[in-house]
C-alpha positions, 0 to 999 in steps of 0.5 A: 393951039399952036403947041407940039404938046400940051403937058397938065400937073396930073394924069387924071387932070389930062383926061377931065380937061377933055371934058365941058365941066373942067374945059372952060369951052377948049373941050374940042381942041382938048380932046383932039390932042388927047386923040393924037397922043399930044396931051399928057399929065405929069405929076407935081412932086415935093421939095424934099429940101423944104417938107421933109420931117426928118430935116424940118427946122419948123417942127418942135420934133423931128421924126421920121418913118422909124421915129413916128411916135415922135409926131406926138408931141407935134401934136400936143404943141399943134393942140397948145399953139391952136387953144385946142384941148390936149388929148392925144387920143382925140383924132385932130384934122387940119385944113390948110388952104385957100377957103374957097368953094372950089377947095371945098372947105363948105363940106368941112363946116357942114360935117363938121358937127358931126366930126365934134361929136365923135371925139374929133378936133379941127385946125384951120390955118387960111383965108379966102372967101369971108362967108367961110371965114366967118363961119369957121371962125363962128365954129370956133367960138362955138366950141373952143377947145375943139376948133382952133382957126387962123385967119391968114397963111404962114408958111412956118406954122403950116410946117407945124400944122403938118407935122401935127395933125393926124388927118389933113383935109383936101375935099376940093370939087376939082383939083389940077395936082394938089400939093398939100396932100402930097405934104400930108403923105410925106408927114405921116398925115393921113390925106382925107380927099375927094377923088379928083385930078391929082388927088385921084392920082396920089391918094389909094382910099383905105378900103379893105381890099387896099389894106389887105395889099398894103397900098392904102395911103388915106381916105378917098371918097367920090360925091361932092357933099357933106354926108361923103 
């Protein structure tokens, strides 16, 4: 109440906090300083001194933009180290969160008989709500060779998982910033997210419209369900 100006970790965060869903009954005092130009968002960035794959101690292969056909082998050691099957073709996507409804990690399990079916692989590494734990941990043994999960977070091999994966997921219902699509993008990991907050402010969704102009960056999609 009393600050000169109120800053968020994202423009479009600035603009939802002004909003019931997102405001958490400070709507009113929200939206006024919005009106009087005293709320504003700024981005978080990226520690290039940590996530860059060029200069990452943490991956089994360095690469970078000119190198790229160098992730592949991040890839086939993501698939070793997970129990997944070696397949360079299978298209692998990975989570690495908390498992919260809130990061929208039950939309990952309901779609993802779907995603097994046509070819493709998931890695999780996190922990959080044990309905979703448990889940995903009864996915994997469900189809071992597809669904490799790590129960815990460990900084290092989510390094690994980033420079591994080919599609990283960030489906969340509402998300200030976000930094891991952010690692995804400096990786060469396509971000899959769903457009809100942060995530709407550094992902362009691959439409043929932005690929045509070359501003494609990842998928973006709109609704908060399984079929999205």
């Amino acid at each position: 109440y009393y600050a000169d100006h109120i800053t968020a970790v994202s423009p479009t965060y600035a603009r939802e906090i002004t909003e019931p869903q997102y405001a958490y009954g400070m709507e009113g005092l929200l939206r006024q300083r919005h009106h009087e130009g005293r709320l504003s968002g700024i981005l978080n960035g990226v520690d290039d001194g940590i996530w860059s794959p060029q200069n990452d101690l943490l991956l089994p292969m360095r690469y970078d933009r000119d190198t790229l056909e160098e992730k592949a082998e991040n890839k086939r050691q993501l698939q070793i180290a997970m129990g997944l099957k070696v397949d360079d073709k299978a298209p692998l996507f990975a989570v690495v969160s908390r498992l919260t409804s809130q990061k929208g990690l039950d939309l990952v399990l309901e779609a993802l008989p779907g995603l097994l079916e046509q070819g493709g692989q998931l890695a999780l590494l996190g922990a959080g709500d044990p309905v979703l734990q448990e889940g995903f941990l009864a996915a994997a043994a469900e189809h071992p060779g597809k669904v490799g999960v790590q129960i815990g977070y460990h900084e290092a091999f989510s390094h690994r998982i980033m420079g591994g994966a080919d599609v990283i997921l960030v489906p969340s219902r509402f998300e200030p910033c976000g930094l891991t699509q952010l690692y995804g993008l400096k990786y060469g990991t396509l971000p899959l997210v769903r457009r809100t907050g942060g995530l709407a402010d550094t992902v362009s969704d691959s439409s043929l419209e932005n690929l045509a102009d070359g501003l494609a960056t990842g998928f973006v999609f709109e609704d908060s369900n399984a079929l999205s």
